[in-house]
C-alpha positions as CSV (number, residue, x, y, z in Angstrom):
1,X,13.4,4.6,-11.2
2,X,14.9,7.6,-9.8
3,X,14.2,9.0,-6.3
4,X,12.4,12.1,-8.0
5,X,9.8,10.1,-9.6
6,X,9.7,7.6,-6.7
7,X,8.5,10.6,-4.2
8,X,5.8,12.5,-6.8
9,X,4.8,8.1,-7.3
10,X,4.4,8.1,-3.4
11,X,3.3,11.7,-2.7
12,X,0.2,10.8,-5.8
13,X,-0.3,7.7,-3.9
14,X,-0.9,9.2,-0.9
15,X,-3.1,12.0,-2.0
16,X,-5.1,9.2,-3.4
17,X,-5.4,7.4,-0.1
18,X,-7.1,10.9,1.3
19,X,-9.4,11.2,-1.4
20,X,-10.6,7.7,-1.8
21,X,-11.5,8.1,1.8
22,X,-12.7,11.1,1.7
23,X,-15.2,9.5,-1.1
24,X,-16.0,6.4,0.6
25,X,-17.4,8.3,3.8
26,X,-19.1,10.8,1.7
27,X,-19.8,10.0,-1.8
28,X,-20.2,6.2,-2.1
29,X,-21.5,6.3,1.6
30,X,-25.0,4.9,1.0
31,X,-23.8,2.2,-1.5
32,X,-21.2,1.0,0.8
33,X,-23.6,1.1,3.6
34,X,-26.1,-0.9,1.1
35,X,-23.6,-3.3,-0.1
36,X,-22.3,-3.7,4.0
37,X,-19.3,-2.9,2.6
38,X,-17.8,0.0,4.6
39,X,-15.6,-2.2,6.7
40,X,-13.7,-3.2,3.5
41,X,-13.1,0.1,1.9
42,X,-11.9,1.7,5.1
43,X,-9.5,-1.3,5.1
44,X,-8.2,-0.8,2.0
45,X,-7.7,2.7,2.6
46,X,-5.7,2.2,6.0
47,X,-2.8,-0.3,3.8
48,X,-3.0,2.1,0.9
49,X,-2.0,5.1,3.1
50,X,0.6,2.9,5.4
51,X,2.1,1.8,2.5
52,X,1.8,5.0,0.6
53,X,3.8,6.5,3.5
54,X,6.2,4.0,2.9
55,X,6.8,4.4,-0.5
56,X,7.7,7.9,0.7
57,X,10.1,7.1,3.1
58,X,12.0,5.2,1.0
59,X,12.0,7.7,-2.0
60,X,13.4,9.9,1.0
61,X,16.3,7.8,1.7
62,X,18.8,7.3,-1.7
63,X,20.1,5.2,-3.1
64,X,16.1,4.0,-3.7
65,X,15.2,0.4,-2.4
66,X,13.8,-0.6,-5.4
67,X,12.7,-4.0,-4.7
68,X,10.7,-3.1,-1.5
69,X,9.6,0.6,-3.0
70,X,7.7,-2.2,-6.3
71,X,6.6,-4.8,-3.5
72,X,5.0,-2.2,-1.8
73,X,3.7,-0.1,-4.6
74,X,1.9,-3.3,-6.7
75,X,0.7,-4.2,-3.2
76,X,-1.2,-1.2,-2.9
77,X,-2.8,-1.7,-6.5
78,X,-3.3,-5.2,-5.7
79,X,-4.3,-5.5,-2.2
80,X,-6.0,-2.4,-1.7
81,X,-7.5,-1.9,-5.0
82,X,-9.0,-5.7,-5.3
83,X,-10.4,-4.0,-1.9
84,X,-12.0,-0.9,-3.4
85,X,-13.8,-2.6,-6.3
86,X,-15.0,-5.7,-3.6
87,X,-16.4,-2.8,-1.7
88,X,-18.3,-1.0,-4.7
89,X,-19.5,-3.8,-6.6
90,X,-20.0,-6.4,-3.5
91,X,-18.7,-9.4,-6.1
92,X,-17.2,-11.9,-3.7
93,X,-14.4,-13.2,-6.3
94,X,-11.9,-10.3,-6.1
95,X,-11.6,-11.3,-2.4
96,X,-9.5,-14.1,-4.1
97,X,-6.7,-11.0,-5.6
98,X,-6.4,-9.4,-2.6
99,X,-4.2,-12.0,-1.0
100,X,-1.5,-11.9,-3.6
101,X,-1.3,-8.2,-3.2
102,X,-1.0,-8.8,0.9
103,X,2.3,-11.0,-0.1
104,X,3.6,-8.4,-2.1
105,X,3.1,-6.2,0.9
106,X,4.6,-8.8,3.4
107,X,7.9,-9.7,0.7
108,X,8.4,-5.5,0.7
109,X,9.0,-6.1,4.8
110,X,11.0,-8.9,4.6
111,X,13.3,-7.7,1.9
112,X,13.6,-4.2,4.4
113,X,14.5,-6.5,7.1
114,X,17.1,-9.0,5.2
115,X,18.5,-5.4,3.7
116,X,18.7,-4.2,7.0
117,X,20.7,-7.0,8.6
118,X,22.5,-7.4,5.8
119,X,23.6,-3.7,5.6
120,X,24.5,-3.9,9.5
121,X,27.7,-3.9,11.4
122,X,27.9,-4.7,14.9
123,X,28.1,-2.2,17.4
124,X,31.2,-3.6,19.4
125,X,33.5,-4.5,16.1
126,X,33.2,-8.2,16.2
């Protein structure tokens, strides 16, 4: 993927965080409230924009870090989707998904951080 389509990916992403908020405080407010559900779609929102950010930032910053930018991108879809359809149709089961998209959030970290130190010199020359 090239960073182009990597941004307008994160940029949709994150327009979609604002607008599935924006629906879950307004339009699905009384069946969230119903279902006691609230708690879990604002949560899913908060790691879909965080990670939509993300996916900006590194779009931002060539050449693309592919590996983290698809770890955090399926663990959006993962994580916080499972999240949005536990909060709409209260079925207790896709609570059991949502973990394996919060590992593919956590591995797009860690590979950041091995890149990172990996990619680093020290500062005095030894």
């Amino acid at each position: 993927m090239k960073e182009t389509m990597a941004t307008r990916v994160a940029a949709v992403s994150g327009a979609l965080a604002v607008v599935l908020g924006a629906f879950g405080a307004h339009g699905l407010k009384e069946s969230l409230a119903q279902n006691g559900t609230a708690n879990i779609w604002e949560k899913a929102v908060f790691y879909h924009f965080i990670h939509a950010v993300m996916l900006f930032v590194l779009a931002q910053r060539p050449p693309l870090k592919a590996g983290p930018w698809w770890c955090f991108f399926c663990g959006i879809m993962i994580f916080s989707g499972s999240l949005y359809l536990l909060a709409v149709t209260n079925r207790p089961w896709l609570g059991a998904i949502t973990p394996l998209g919060g590992l593919s959030l956590i591995a797009g970290w860690i590979w950041l951080a091995v890149s990172a130190a990996k990619g680093r010199m020290p500062e005095d020359g030894h």
